[in-house]
mmCIF file of the N, C-alpha and C atoms, coordinates in Angstrom:
data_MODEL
# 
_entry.id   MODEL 
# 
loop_
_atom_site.group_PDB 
_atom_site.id 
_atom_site.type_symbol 
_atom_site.label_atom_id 
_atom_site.label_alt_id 
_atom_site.label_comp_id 
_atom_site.label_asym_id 
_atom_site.label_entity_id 
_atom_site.label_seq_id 
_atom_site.pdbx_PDB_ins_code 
_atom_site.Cartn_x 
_atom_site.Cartn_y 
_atom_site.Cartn_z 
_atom_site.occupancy 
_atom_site.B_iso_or_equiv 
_atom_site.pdbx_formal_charge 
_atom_site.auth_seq_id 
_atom_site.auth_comp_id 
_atom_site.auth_asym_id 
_atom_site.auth_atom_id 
_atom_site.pdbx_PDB_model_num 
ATOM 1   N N  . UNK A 1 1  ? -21.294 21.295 51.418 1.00 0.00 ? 1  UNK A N  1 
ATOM 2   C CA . UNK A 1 1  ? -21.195 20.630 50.134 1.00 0.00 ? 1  UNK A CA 1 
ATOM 3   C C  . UNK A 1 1  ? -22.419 20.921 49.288 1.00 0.00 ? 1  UNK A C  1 
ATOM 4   N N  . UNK A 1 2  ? -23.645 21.477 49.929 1.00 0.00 ? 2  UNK A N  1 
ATOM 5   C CA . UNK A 1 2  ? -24.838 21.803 48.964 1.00 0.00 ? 2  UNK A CA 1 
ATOM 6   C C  . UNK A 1 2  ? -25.316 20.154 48.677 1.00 0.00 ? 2  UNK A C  1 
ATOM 7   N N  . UNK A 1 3  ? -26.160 20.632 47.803 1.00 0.00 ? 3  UNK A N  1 
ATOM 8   C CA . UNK A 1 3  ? -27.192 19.452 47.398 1.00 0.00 ? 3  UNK A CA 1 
ATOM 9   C C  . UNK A 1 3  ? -26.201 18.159 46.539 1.00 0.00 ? 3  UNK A C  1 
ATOM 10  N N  . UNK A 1 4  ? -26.370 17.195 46.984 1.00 0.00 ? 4  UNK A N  1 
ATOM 11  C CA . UNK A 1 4  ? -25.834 16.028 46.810 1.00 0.00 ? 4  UNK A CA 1 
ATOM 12  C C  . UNK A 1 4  ? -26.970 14.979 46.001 1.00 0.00 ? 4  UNK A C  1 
ATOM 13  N N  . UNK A 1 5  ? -25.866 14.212 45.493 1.00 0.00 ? 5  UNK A N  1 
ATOM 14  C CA . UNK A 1 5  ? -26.783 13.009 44.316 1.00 0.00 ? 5  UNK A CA 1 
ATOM 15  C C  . UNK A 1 5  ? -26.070 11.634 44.855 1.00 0.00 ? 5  UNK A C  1 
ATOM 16  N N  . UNK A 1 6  ? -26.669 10.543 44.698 1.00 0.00 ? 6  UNK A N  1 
ATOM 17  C CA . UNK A 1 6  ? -26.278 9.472  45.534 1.00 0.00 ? 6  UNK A CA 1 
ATOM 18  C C  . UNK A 1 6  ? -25.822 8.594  44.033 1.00 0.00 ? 6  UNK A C  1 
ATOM 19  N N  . UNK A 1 7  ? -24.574 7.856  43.806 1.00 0.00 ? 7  UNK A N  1 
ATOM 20  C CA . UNK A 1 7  ? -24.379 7.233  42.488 1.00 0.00 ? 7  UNK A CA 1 
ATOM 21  C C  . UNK A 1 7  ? -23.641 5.938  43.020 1.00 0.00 ? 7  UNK A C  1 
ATOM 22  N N  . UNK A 1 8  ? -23.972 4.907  42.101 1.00 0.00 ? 8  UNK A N  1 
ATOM 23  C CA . UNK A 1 8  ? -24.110 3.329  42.935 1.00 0.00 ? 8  UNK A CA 1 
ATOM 24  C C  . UNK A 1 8  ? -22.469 3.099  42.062 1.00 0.00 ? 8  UNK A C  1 
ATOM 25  N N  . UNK A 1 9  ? -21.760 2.286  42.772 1.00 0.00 ? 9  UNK A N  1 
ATOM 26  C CA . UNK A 1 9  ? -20.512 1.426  42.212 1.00 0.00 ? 9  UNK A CA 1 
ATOM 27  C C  . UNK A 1 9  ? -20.281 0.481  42.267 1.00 0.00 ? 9  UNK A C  1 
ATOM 28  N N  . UNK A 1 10 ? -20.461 -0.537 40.968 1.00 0.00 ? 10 UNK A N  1 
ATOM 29  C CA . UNK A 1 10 ? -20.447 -2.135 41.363 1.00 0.00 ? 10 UNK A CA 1 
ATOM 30  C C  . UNK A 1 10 ? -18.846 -2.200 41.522 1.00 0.00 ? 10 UNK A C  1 
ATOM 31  N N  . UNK A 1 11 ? -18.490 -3.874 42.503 1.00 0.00 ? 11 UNK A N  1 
ATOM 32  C CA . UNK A 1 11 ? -17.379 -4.090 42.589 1.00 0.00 ? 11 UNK A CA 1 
ATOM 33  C C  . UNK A 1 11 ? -17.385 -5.718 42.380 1.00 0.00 ? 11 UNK A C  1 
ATOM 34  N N  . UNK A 1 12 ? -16.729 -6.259 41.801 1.00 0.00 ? 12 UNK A N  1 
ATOM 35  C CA . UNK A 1 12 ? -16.663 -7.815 42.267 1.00 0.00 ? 12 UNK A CA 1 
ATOM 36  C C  . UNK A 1 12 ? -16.277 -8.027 43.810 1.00 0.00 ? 12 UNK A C  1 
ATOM 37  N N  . UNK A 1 13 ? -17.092 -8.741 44.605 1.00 0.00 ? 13 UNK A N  1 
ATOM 38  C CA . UNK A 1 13 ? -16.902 -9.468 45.839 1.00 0.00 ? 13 UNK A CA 1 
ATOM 39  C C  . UNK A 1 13 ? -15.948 -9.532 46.147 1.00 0.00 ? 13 UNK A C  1 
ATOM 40  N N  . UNK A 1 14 ? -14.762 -9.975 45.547 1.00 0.00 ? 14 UNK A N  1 
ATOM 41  C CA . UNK A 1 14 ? -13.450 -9.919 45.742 1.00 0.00 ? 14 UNK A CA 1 
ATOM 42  C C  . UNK A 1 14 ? -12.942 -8.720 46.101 1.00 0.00 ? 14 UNK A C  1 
ATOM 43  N N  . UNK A 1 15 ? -12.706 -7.787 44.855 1.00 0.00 ? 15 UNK A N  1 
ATOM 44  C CA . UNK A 1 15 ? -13.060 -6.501 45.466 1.00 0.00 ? 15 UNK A CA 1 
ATOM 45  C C  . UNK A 1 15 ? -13.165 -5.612 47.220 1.00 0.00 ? 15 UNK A C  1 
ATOM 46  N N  . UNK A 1 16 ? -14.558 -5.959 46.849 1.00 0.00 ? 16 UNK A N  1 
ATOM 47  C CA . UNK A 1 16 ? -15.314 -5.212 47.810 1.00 0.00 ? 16 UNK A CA 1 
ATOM 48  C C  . UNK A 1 16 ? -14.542 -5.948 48.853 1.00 0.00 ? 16 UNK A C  1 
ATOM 49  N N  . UNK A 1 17 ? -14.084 -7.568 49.540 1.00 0.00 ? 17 UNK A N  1 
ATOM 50  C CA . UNK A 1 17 ? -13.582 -7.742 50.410 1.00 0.00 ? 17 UNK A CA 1 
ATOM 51  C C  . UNK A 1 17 ? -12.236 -6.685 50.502 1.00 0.00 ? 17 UNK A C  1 
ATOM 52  N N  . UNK A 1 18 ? -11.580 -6.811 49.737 1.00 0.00 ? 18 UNK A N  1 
ATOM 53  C CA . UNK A 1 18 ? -10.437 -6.301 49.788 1.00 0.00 ? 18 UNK A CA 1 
ATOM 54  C C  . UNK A 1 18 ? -10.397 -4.902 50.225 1.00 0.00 ? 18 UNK A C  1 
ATOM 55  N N  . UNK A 1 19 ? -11.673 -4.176 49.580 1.00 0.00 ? 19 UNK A N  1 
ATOM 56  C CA . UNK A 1 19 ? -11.426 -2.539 50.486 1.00 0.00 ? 19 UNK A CA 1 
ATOM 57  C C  . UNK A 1 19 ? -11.841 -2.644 51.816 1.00 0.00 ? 19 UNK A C  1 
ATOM 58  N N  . UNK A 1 20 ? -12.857 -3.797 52.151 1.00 0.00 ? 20 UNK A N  1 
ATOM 59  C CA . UNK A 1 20 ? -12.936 -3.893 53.563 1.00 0.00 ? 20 UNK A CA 1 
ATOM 60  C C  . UNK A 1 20 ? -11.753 -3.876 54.392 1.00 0.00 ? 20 UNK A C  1 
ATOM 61  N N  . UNK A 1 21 ? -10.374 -4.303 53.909 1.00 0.00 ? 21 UNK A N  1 
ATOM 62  C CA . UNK A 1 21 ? -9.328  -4.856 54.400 1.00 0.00 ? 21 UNK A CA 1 
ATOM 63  C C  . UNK A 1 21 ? -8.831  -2.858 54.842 1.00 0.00 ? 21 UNK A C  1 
ATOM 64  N N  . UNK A 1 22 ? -8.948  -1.945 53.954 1.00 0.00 ? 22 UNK A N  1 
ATOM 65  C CA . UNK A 1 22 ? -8.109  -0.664 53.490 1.00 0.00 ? 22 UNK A CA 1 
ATOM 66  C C  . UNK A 1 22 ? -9.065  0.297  54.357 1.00 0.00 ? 22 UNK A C  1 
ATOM 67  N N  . UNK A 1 23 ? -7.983  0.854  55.147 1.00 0.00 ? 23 UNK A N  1 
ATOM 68  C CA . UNK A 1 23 ? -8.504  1.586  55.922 1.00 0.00 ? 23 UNK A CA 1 
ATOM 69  C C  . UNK A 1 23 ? -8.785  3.362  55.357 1.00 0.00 ? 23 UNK A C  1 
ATOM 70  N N  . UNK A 1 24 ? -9.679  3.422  54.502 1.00 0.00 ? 24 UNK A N  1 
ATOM 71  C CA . UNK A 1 24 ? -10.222 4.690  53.321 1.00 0.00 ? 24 UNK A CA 1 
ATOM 72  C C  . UNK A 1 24 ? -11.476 4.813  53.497 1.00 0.00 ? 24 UNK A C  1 
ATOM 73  N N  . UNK A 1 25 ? -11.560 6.066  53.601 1.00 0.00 ? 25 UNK A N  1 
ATOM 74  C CA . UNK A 1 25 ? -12.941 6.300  53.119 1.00 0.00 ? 25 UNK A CA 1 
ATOM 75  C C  . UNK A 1 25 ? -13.260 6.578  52.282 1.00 0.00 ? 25 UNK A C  1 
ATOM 76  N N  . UNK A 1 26 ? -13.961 5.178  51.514 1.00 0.00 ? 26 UNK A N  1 
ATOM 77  C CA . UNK A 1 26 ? -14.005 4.986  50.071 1.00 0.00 ? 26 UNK A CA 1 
ATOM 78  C C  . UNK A 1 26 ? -15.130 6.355  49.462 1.00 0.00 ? 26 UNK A C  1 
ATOM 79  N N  . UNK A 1 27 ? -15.910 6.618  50.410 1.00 0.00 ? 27 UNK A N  1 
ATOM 80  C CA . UNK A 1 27 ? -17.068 8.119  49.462 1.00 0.00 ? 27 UNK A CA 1 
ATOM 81  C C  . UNK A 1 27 ? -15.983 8.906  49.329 1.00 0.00 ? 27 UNK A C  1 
ATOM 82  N N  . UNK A 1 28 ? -15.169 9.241  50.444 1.00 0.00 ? 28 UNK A N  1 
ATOM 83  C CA . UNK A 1 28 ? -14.178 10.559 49.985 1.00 0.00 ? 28 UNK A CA 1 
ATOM 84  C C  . UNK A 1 28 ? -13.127 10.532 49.112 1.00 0.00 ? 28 UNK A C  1 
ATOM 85  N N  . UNK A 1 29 ? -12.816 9.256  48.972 1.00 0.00 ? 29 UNK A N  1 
ATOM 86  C CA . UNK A 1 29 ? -11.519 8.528  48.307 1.00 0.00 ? 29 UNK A CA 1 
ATOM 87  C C  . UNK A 1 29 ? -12.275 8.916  46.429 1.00 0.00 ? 29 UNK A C  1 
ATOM 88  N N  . UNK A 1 30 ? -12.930 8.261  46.418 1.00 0.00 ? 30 UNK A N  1 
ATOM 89  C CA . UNK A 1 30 ? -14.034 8.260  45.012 1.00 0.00 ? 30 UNK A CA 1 
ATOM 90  C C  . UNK A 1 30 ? -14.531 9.896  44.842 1.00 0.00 ? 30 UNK A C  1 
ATOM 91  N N  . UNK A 1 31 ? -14.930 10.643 45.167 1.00 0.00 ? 31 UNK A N  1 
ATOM 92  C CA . UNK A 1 31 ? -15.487 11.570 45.493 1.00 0.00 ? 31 UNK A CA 1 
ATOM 93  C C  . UNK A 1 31 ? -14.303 12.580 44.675 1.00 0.00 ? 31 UNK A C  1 
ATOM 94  N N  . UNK A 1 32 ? -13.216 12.668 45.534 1.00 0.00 ? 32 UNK A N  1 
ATOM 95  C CA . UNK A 1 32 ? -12.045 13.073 44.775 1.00 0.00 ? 32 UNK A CA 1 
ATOM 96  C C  . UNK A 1 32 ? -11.864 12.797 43.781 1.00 0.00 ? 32 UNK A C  1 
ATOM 97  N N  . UNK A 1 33 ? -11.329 11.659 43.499 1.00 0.00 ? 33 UNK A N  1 
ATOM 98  C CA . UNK A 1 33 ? -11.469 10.786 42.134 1.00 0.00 ? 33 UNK A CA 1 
ATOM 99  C C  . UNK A 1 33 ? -11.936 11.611 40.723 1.00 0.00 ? 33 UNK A C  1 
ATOM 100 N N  . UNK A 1 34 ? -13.268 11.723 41.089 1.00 0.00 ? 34 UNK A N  1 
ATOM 101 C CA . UNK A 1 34 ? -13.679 11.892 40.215 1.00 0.00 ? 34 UNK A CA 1 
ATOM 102 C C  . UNK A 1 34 ? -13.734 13.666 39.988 1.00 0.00 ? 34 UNK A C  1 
ATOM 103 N N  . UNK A 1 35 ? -13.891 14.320 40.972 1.00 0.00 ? 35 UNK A N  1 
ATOM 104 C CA . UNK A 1 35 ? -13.932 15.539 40.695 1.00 0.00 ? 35 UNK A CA 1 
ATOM 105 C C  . UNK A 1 35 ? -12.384 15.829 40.552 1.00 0.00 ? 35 UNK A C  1 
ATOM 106 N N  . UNK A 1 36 ? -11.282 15.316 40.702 1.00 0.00 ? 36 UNK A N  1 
ATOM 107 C CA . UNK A 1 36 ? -9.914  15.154 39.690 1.00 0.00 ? 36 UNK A CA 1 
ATOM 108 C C  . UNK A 1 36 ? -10.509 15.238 38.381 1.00 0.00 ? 36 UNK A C  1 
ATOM 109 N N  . UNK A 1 37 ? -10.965 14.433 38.248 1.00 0.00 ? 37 UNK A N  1 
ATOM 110 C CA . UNK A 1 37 ? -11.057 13.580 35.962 1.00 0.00 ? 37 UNK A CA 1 
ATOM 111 C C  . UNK A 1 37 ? -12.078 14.598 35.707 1.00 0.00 ? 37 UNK A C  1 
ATOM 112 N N  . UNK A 1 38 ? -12.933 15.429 36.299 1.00 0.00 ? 38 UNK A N  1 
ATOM 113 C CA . UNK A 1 38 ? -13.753 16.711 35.948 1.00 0.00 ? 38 UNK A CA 1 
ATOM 114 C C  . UNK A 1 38 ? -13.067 17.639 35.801 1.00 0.00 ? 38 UNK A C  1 
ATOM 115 N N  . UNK A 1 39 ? -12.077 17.888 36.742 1.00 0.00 ? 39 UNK A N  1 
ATOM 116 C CA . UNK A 1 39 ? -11.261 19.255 36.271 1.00 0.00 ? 39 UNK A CA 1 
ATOM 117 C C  . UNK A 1 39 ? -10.261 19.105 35.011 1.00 0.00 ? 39 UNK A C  1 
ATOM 118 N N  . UNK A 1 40 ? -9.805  17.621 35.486 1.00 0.00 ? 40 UNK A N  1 
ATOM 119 C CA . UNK A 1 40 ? -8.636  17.490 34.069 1.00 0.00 ? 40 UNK A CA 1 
ATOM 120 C C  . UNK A 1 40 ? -9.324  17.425 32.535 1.00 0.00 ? 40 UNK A C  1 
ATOM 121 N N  . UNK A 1 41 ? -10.472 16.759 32.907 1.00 0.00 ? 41 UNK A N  1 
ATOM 122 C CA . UNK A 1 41 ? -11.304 17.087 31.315 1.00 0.00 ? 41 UNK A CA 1 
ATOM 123 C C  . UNK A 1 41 ? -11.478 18.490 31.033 1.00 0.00 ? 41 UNK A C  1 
ATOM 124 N N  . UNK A 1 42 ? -11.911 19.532 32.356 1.00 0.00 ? 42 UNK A N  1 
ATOM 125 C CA . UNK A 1 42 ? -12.645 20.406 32.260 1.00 0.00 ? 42 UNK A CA 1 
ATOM 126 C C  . UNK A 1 42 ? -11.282 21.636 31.448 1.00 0.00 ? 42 UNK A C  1 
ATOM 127 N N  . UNK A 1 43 ? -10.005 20.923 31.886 1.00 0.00 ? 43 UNK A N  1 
ATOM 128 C CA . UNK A 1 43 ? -8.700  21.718 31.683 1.00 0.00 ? 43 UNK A CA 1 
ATOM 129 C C  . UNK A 1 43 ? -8.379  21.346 29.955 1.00 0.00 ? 43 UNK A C  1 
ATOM 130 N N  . UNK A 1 44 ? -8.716  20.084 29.561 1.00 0.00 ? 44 UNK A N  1 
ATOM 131 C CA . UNK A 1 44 ? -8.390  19.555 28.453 1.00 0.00 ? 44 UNK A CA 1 
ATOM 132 C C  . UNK A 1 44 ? -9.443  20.450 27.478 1.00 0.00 ? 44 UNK A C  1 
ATOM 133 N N  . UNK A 1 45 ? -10.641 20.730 27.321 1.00 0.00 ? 45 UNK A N  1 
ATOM 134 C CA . UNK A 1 45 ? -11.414 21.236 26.547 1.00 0.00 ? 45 UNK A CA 1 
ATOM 135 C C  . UNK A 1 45 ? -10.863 23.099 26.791 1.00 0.00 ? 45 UNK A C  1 
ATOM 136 N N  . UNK A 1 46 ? -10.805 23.578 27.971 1.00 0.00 ? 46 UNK A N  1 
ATOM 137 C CA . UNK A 1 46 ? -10.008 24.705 27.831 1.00 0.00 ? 46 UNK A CA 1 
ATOM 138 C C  . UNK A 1 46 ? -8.777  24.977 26.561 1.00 0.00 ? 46 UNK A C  1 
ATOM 139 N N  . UNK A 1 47 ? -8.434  23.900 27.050 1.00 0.00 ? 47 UNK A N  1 
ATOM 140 C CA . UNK A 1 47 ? -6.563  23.675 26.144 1.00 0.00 ? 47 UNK A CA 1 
ATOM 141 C C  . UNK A 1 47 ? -7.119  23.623 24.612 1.00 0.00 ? 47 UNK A C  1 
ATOM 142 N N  . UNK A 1 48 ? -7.978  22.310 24.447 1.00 0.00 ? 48 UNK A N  1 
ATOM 143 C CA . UNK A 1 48 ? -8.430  22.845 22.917 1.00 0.00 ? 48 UNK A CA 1 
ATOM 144 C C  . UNK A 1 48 ? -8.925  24.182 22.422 1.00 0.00 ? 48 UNK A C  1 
ATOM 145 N N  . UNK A 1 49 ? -10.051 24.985 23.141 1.00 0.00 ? 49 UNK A N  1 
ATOM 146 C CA . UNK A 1 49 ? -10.583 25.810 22.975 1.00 0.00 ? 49 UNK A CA 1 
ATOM 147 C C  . UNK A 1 49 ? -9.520  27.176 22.201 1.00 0.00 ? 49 UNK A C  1 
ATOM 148 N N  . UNK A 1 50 ? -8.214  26.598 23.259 1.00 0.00 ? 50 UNK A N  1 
ATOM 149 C CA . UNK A 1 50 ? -6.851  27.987 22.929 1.00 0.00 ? 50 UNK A CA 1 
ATOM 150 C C  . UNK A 1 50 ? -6.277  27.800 21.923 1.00 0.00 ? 50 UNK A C  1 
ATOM 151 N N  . UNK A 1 51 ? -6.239  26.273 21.705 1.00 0.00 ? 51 UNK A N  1 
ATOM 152 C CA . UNK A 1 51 ? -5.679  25.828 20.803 1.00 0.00 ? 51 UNK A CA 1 
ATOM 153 C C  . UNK A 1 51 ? -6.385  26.499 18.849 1.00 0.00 ? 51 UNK A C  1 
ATOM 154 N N  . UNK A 1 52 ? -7.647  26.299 18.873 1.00 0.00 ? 52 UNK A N  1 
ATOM 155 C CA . UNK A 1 52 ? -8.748  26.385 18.361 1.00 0.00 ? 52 UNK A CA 1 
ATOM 156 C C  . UNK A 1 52 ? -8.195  27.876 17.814 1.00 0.00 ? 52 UNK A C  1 
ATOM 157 N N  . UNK A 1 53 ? -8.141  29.195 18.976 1.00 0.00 ? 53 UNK A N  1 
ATOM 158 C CA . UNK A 1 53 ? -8.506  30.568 18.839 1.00 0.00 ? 53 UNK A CA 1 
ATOM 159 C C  . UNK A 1 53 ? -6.555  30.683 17.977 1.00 0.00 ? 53 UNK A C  1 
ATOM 160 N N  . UNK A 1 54 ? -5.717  30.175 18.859 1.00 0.00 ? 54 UNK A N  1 
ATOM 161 C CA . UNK A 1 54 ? -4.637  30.595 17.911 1.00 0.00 ? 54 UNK A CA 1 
ATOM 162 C C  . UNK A 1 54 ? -4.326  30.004 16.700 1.00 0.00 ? 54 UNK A C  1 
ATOM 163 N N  . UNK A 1 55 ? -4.825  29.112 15.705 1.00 0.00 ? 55 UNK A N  1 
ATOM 164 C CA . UNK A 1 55 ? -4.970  28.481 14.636 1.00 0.00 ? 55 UNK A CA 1 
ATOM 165 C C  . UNK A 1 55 ? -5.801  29.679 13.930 1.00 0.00 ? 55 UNK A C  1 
ATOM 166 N N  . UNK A 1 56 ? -6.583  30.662 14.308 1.00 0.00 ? 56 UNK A N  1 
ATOM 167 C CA . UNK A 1 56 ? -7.157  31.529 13.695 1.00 0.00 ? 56 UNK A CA 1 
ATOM 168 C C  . UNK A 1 56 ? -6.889  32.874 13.801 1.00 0.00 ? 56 UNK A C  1 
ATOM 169 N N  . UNK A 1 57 ? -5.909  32.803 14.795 1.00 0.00 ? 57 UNK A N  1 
ATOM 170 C CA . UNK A 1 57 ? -5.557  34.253 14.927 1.00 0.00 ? 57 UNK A CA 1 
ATOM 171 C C  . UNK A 1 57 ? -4.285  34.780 13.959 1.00 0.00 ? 57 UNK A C  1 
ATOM 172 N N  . UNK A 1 58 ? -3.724  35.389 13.227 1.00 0.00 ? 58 UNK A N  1 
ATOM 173 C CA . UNK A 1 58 ? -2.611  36.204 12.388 1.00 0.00 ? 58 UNK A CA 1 
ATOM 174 C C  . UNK A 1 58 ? -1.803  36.537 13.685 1.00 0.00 ? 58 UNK A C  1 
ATOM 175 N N  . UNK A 1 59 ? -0.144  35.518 13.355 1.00 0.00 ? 59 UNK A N  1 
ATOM 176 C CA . UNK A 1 59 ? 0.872   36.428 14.310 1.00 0.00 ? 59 UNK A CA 1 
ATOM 177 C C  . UNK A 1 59 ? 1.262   37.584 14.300 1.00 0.00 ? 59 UNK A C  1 
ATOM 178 N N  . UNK A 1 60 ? 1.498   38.409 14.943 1.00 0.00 ? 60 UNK A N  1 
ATOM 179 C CA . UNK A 1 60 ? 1.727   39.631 14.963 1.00 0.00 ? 60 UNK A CA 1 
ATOM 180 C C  . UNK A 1 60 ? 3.362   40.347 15.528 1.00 0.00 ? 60 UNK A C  1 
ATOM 181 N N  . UNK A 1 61 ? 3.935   41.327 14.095 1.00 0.00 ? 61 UNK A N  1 
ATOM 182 C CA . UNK A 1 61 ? 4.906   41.521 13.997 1.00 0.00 ? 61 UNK A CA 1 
ATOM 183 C C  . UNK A 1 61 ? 5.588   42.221 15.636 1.00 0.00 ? 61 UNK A C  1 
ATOM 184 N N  . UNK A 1 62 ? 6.973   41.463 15.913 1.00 0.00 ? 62 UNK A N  1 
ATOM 185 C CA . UNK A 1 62 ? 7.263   42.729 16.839 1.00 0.00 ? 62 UNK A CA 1 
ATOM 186 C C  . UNK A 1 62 ? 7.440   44.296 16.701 1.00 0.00 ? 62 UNK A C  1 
ATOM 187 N N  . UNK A 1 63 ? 7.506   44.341 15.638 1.00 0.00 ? 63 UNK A N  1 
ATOM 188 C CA . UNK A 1 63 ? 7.153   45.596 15.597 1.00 0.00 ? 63 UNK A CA 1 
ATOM 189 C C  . UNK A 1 63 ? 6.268   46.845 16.256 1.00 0.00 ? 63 UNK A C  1 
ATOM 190 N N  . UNK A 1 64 ? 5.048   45.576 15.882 1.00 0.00 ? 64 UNK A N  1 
ATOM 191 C CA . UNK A 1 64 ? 3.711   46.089 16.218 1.00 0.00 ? 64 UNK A CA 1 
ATOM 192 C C  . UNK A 1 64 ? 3.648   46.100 17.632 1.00 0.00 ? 64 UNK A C  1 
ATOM 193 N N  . UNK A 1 65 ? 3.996   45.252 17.916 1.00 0.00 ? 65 UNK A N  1 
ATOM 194 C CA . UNK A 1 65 ? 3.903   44.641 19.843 1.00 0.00 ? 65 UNK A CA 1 
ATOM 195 C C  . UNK A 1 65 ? 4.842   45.970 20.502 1.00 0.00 ? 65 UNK A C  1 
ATOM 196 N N  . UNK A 1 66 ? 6.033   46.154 20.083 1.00 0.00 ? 66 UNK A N  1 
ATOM 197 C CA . UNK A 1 66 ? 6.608   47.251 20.155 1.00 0.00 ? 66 UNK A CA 1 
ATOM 198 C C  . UNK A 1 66 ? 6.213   48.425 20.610 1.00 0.00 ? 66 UNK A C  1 
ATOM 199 N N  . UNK A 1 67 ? 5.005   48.521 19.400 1.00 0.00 ? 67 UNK A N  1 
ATOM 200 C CA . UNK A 1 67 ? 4.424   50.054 19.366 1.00 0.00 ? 67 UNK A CA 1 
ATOM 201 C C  . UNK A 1 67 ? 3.230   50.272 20.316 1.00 0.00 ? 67 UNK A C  1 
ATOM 202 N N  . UNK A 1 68 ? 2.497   48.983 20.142 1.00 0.00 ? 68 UNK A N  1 
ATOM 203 C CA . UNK A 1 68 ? 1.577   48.914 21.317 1.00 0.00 ? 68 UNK A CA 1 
ATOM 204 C C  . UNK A 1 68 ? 1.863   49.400 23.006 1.00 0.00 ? 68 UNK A C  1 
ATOM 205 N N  . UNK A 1 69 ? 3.120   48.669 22.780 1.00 0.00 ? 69 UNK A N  1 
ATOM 206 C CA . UNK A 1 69 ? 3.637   48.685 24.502 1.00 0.00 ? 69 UNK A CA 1 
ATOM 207 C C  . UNK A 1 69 ? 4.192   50.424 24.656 1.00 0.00 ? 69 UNK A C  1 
ATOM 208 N N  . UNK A 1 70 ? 4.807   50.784 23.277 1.00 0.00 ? 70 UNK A N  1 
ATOM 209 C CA . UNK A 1 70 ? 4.609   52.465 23.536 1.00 0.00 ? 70 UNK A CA 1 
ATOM 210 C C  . UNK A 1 70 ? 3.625   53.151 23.879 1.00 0.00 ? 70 UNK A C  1 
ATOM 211 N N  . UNK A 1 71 ? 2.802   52.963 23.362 1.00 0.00 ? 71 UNK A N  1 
ATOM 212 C CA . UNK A 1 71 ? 1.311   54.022 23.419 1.00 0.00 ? 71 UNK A CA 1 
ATOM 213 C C  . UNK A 1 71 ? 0.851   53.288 24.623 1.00 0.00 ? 71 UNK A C  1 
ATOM 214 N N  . UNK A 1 72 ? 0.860   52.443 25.013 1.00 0.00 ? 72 UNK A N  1 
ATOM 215 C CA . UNK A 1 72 ? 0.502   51.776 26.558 1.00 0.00 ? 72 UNK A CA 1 
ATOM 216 C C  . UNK A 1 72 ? 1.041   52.888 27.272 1.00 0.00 ? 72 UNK A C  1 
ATOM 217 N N  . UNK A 1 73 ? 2.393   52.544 27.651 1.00 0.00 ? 73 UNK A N  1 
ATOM 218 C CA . UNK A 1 73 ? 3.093   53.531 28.691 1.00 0.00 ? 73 UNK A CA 1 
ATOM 219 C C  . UNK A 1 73 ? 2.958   54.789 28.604 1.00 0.00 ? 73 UNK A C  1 
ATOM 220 N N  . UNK A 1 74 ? 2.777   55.522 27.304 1.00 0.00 ? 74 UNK A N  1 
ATOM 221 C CA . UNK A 1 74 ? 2.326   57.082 27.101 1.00 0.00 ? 74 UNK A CA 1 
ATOM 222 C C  . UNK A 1 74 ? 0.995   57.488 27.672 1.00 0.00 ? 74 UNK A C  1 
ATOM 223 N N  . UNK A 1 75 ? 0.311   56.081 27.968 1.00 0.00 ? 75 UNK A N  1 
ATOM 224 C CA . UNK A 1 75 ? -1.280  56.750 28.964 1.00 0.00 ? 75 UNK A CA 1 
ATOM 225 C C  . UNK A 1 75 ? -1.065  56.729 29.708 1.00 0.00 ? 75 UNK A C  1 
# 
């Protein structure tokens, strides 16, 4: 896992009894968790980013796409 950082999680008492009850291992359980909501953010700013580049890009005729894919296959 490489170098690790230690990060605190309050719970109400109540709570905290209650995961006592759940048989999880709450570091790995959390751990996941969160490196889930890192990738899905990390996927969401991707998605804008594409979003972003085709708002600026000019569609392009089939025509053109056409001709491209000719001179492709002719190399």
């Amino acid at each position: 896992m490489g170098k690790v950082s230690v990060i605190t999680v309050k719970v109400p008492d109540e709570l905290k009894e209650k995961m006592r009850q759940v048989k999880v291992n709450w570091s790995r359980y959390l751990r996941e968790a969160i490196m889930k909501k890192v990738e899905e953010a990390s996927l969401r700013a991707a998605s804008a980013k594409i979003d972003e580049v085709r708002l600026r890009v000019r569609p392009v005729p089939t025509d053109e796409l056409v001709s491209w894919i000719r001179e492709d296959r002719e190399r």
